[in-house]
C-alpha positions as CSV (number, residue, x, y, z in Angstrom):
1,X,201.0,136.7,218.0
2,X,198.5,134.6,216.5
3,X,201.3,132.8,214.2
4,X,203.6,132.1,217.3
5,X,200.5,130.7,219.3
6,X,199.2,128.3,216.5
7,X,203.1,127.2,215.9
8,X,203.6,126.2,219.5
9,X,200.4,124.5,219.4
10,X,201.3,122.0,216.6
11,X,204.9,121.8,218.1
12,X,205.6,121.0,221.6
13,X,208.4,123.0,223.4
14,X,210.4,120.2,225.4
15,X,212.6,121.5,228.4
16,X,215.4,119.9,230.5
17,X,214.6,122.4,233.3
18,X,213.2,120.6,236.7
19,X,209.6,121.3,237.2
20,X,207.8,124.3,239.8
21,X,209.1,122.8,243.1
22,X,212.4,122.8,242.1
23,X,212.4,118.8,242.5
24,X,214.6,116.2,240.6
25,X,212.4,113.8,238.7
26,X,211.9,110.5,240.6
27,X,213.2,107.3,238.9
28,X,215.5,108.6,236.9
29,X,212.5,110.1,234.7
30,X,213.0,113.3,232.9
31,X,210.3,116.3,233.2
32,X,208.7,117.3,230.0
33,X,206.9,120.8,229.4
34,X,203.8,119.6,226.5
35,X,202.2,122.7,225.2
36,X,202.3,124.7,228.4
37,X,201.4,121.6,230.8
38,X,204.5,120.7,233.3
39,X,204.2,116.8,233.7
40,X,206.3,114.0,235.5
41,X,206.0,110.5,235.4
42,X,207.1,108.2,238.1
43,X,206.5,104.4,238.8
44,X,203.6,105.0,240.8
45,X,201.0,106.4,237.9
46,X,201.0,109.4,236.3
47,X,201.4,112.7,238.0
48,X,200.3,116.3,237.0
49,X,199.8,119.5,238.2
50,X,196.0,119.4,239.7
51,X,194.0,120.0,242.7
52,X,191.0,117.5,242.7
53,X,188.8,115.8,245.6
54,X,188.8,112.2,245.6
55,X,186.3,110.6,243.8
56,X,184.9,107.3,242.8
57,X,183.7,106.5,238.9
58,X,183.0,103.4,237.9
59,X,184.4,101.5,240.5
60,X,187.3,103.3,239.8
61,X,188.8,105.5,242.9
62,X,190.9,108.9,242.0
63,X,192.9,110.1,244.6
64,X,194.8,113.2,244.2
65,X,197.6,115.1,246.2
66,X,197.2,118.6,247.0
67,X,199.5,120.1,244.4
68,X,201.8,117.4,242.8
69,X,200.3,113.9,241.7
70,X,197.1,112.0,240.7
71,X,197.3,108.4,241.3
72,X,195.0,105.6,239.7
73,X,194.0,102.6,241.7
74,X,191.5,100.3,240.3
75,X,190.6,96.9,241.7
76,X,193.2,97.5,244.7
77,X,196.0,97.7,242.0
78,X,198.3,100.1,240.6
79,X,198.1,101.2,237.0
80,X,201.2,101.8,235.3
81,X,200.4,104.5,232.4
82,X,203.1,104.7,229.4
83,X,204.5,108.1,228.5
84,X,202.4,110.2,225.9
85,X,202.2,108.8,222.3
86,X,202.4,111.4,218.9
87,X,198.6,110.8,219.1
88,X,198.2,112.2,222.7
89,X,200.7,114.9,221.5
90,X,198.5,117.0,218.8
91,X,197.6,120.6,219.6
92,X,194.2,121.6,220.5
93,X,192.9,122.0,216.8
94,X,190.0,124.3,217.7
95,X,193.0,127.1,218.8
96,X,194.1,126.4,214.7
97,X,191.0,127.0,213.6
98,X,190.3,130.2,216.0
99,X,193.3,131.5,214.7
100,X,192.5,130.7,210.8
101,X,189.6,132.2,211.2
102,X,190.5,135.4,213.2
103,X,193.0,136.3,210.1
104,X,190.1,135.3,207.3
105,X,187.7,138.0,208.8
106,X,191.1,140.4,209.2
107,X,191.6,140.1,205.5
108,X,187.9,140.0,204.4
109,X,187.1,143.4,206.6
110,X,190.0,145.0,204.6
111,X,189.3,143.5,201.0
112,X,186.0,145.3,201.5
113,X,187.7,148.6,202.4
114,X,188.9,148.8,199.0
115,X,188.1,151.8,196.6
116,X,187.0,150.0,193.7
117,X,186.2,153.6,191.9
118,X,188.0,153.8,188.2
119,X,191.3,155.7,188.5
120,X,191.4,156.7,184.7
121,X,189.0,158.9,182.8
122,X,188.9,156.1,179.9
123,X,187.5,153.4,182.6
124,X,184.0,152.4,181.7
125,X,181.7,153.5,184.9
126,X,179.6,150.7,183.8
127,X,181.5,148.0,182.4
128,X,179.4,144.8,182.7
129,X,176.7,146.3,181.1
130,X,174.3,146.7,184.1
131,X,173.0,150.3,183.3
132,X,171.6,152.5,185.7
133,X,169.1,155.9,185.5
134,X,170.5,159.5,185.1
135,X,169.2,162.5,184.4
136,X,167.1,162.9,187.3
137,X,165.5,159.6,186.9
138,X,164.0,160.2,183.1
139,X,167.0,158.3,181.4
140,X,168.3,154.8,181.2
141,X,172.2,154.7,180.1
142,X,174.0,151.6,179.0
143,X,177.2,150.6,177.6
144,X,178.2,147.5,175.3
145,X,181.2,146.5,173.6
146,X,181.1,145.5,170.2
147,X,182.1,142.2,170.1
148,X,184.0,140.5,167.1
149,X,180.9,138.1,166.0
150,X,178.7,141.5,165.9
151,X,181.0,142.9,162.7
152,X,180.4,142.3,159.1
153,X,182.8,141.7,156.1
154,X,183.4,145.3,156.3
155,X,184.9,145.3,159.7
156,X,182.3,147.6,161.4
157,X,178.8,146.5,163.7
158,X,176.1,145.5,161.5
159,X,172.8,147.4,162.0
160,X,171.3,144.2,163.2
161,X,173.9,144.7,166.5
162,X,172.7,148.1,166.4
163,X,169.2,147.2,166.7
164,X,169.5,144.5,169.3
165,X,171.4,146.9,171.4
166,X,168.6,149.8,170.9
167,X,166.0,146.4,171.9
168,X,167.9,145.8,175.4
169,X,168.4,149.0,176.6
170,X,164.7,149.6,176.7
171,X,164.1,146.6,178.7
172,X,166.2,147.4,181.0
173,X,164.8,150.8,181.3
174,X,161.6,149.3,182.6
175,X,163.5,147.0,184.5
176,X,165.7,149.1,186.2
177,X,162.4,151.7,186.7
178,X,160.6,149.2,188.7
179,X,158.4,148.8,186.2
180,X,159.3,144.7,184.9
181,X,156.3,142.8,185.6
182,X,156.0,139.2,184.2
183,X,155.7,140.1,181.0
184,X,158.1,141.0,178.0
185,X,158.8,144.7,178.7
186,X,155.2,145.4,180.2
187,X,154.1,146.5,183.7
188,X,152.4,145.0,186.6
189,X,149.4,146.7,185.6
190,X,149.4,145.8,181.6
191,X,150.1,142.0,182.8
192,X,147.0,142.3,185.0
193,X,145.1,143.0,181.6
194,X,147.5,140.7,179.5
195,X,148.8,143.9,177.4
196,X,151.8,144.4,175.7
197,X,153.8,146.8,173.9
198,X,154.4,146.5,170.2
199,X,156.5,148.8,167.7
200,X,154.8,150.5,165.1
201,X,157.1,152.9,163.4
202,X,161.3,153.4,163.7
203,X,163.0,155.9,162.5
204,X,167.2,155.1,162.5
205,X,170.2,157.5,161.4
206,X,173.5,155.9,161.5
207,X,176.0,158.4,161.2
208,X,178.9,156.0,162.2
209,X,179.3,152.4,162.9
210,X,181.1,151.3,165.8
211,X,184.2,148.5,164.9
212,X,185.5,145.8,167.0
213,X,186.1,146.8,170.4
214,X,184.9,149.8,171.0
215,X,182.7,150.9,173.8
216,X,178.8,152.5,172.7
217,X,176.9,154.6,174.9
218,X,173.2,154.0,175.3
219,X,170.9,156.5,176.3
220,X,166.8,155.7,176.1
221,X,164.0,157.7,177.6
222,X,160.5,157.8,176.6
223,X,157.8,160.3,175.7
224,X,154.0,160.7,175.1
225,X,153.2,160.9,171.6
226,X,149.0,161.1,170.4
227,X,146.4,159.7,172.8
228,X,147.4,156.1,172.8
229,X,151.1,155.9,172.2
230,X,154.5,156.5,173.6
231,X,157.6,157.4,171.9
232,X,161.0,156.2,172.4
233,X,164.0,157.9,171.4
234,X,167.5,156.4,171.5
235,X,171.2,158.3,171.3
236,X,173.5,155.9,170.6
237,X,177.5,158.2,171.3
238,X,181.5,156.4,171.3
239,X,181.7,155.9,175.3
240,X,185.4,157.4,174.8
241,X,184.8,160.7,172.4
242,X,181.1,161.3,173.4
243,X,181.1,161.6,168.9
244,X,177.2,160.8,168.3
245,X,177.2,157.3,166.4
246,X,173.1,156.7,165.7
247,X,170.3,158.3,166.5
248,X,166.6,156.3,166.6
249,X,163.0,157.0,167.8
250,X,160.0,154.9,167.6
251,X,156.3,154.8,168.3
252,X,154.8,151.6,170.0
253,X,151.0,150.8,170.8
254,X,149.5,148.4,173.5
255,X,148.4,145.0,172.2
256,X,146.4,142.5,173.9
257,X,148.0,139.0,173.8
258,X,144.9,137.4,173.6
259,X,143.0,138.7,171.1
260,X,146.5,140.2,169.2
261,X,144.2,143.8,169.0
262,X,145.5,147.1,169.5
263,X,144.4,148.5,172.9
264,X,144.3,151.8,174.1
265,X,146.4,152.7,177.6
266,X,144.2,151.9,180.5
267,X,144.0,154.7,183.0
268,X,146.3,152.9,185.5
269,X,149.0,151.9,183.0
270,X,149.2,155.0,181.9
271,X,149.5,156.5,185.9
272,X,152.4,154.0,186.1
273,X,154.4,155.3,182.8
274,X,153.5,158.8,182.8
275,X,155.8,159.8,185.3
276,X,159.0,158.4,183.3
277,X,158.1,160.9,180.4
278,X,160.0,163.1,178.9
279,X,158.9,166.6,176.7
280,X,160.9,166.6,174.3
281,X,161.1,166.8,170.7
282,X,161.9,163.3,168.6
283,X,165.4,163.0,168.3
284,X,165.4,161.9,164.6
285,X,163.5,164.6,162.9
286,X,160.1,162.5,161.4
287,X,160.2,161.9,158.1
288,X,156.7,161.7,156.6
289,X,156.9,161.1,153.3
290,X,154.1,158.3,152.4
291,X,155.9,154.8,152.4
292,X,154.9,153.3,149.2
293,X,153.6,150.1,148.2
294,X,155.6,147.5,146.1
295,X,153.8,144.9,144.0
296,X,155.3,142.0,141.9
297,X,156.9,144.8,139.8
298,X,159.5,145.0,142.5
299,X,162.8,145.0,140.6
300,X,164.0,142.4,143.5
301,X,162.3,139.6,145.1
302,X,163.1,137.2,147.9
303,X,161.2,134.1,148.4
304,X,160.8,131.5,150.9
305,X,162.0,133.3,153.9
306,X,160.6,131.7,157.4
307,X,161.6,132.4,161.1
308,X,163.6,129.5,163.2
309,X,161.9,129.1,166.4
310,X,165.1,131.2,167.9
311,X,163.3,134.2,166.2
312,X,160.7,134.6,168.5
313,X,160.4,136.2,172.1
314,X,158.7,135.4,174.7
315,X,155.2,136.8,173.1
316,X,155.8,134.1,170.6
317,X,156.0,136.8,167.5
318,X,159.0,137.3,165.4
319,X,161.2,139.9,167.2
320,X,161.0,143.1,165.3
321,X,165.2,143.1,164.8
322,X,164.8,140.0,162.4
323,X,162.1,142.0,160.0
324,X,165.4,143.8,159.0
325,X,167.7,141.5,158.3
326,X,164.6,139.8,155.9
327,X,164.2,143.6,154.0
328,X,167.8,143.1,153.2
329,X,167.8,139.7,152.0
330,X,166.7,141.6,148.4
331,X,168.7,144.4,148.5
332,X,170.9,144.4,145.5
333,X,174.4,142.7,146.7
334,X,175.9,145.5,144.5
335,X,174.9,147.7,146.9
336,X,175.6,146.4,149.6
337,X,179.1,145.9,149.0
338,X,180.2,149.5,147.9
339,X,177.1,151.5,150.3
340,X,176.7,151.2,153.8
341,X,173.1,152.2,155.1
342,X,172.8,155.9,156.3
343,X,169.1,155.8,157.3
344,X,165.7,153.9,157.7
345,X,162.0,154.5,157.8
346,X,159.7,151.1,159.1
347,X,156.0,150.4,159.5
348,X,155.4,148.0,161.3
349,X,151.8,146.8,160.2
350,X,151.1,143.5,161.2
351,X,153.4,140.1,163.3
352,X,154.3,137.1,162.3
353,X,154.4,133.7,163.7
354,X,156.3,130.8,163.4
355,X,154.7,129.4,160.3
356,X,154.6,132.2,158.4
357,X,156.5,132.3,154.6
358,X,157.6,135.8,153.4
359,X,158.8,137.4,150.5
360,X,161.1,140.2,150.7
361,X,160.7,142.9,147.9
362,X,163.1,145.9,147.5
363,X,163.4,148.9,144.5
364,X,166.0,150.6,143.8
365,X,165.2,154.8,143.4
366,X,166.6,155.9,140.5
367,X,169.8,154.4,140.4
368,X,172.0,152.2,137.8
369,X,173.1,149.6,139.6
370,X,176.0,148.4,137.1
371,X,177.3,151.7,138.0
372,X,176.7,152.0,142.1
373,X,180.0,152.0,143.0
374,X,180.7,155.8,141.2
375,X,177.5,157.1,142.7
376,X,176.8,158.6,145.5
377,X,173.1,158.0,147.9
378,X,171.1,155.5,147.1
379,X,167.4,155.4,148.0
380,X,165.5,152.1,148.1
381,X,161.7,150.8,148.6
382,X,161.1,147.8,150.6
383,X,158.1,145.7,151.6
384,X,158.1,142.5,153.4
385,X,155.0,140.6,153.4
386,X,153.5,136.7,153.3
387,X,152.6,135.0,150.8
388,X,148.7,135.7,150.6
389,X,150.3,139.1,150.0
390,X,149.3,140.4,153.7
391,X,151.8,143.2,154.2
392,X,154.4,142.9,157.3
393,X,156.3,145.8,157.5
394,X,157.0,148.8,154.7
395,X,160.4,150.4,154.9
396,X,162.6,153.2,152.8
397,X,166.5,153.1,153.3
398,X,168.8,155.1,152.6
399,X,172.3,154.3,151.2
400,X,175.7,156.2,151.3
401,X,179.3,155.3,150.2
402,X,181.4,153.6,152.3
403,X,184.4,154.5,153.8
404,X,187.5,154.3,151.7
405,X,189.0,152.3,154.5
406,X,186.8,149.8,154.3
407,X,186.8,148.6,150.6
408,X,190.3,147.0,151.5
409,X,188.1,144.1,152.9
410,X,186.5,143.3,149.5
411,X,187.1,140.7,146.3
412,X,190.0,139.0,149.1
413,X,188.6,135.4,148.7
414,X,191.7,133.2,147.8
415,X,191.7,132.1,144.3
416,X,191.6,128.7,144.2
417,X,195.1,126.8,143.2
418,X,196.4,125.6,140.3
């Protein structure tokens, strides 16, 4: 209905019937039907359909019949009017639009209608990444893809990806909480008393890495842990098989970004956190054997490592992800091509800014290294720390073969021609 009424709009229906009366047309004219108006025109002025009093505008007088014409007299003359023009002839756009707009809000009110819901079990719930709480409240879950400039050499996520996805997920715990104040990660009541949180100990155990394309699982929830702490645990699983891919917890301390001291939890920080906690045991089982020490006796040394300015957050200190990528800068390269790491311990003691230089120092436990590839775990010290020797982080790793699938990917650079 709406189509057939904006179509006779644009075009006029022209009929050779006579008009209401039942009336020849006078001098020879012939009646025209224009969009639903019957019209005539005769020598004497044009005529419609009307009933209208005389009036007088301008100077002009309008006389009208009772039913049939409407002539124009102006300065005692008669005006002759010429038939309509194309111009006179266009439909009454605002009927167009009515009806353009009528089947806009039609189609609008049933795009929203819509089930959107996945139809297939292997549809991601949560495919753009947003997150959202489960578990009664107490856990965040998120889901990432591994993209292709997230995998190394060997074809897998590298534990830098890992790390950064372990990083986000915890933000967006506190965000989605209601807890995202101004700051990096803290709540309206640490901004108030310019606190933050900072990492002092991570414990990671990757039991397999992700490749390109597939879909993690991240669940984060956090716990109490001493007087002045809180623990975070992370369970990393494939998004597809539920198989458990890496498992991480962590302790982190308040630090005031003024005076860069460690703070304990104000009463009403704590009020706002302690009801997101969680009793539950870590989910990595702690390991607490001492983290030793390394000297310039370290077997390998680094030099002359600095962060870019895209290495720091928003607190203006070197993100805590970048600390391992710099413990690995001296890891034996044999080792790193036949191992993949299997486990970590870091303490974090101390940040660095953006004019900081480091040196990287790693030892390898017990291990010939001109024989790695035919052995199986490999431990390894490491200690990052400035120049003036002031220690950054201390770490042990842990090192395990990798998959026979995955030493297809080595020794293929093209030898150079001939």
């Amino acid at each position: 209905m709406v189509a057939t009424a904006a179509t006779s709009s644009i075009f006029p229906v022209t009929s050779s019937s006579s008009d209401s009366g039942g009336r020849p047309p006078k001098n020879g004219g012939s009646p025209a039907n224009l969009g639903g108006f019957k019209s005539k025109q005769s020598s004497n002025g044009l005529n419609i359909k009307a009933k209208a009093a005389p009036s007088k505008i301008n100077g002009t007088v309008v006389t009208s019949t009772n039913v049939e014409s409407v002539k124009v007299v102006e300065n005692g003359s008669t005006s002759q009017h010429h038939p309509r023009t194309f111009i006179n002839q266009l439909p009454d756009w605002s009927m167009l639009l009515a009806a353009i707009t009528t089947i806009f809000l039609a189609a609008e009110k049933q795009w929203m209608m819509l089930d959107w819901k996945p139809r297939r079990s292997d549809m991601l719930i949560d495919p753009f990444g947003i997150g959202k709480i489960v578990q009664d409240g107490l856990v965040f879950r998120q889901n990432f893809s591994i993209r292709s400039y997230e995998i190394g050499a060997d074809k897998t996520a590298s534990i830098e990806t890992l790390m950064n996805h372990l990083q986000e997920t915890a933000l967006n715990h506190v965000k989605t909480a209601g807890l995202l104040g101004d700051g990096f990660g803290s709540t309206p009541e640490m901004c108030k008393k310019n606190l933050i949180w900072v990492v002092t100990r991570m414990q990671v155990v990757v039991d397999r890495y992700p490749t390109w394309g597939d879909v993690v699982q991240v669940d984060t929830w956090v716990s109490a842990t001493g007087k002045n702490g809180m623990r975070r645990d992370w369970l990393v699983r494939d998004a597809k098989t539920g198989e458990i891919l890496t498992r991480a917890s962590s302790v982190w301390v308040m630090m005031n970004k003024l005076t860069r001291k460690l703070s304990k939890i104000p009463e009403e920080v704590r009020g706002e956190i302690e009801p997101y906690f969680v009793n539950s045991d870590p989910v990595v089982d702690e390991d607490n054997r001492k983290l030793l020490k390394l000297d310039d006796t370290a077997e390998y040394i680094r030099t002359g490592l600095s962060p870019r300015w895209s290495d720091l957050d928003v607190n203006q200190h070197v993100n805590n992800v970048k600390y391992i990528g710099w413990i690995l800068e001296s890891a034996p390269q044999p080792i790193l091509e036949s191992h993949e790491l299997h486990s970590m311990t870091l303490e974090y003691r101390r940040e660095c800014g953006r004019n900081s230089v480091l040196q990287s120092l790693t030892d390898v436990s017990g291990a010939d290294i001109g024989k790695i590839a035919d052995g199986g775990f490999v431990e390894c010290k490491h200690l990052l720390r400035l120049n003036d020797g002031a220690e950054i982080v201390r770490g042990r790793t842990e090192w395990r073969p990798k998959p026979a699938n995955n030493f297809d990917v080595l020794n293929q650079v093209p030898s150079q021609s001939t």
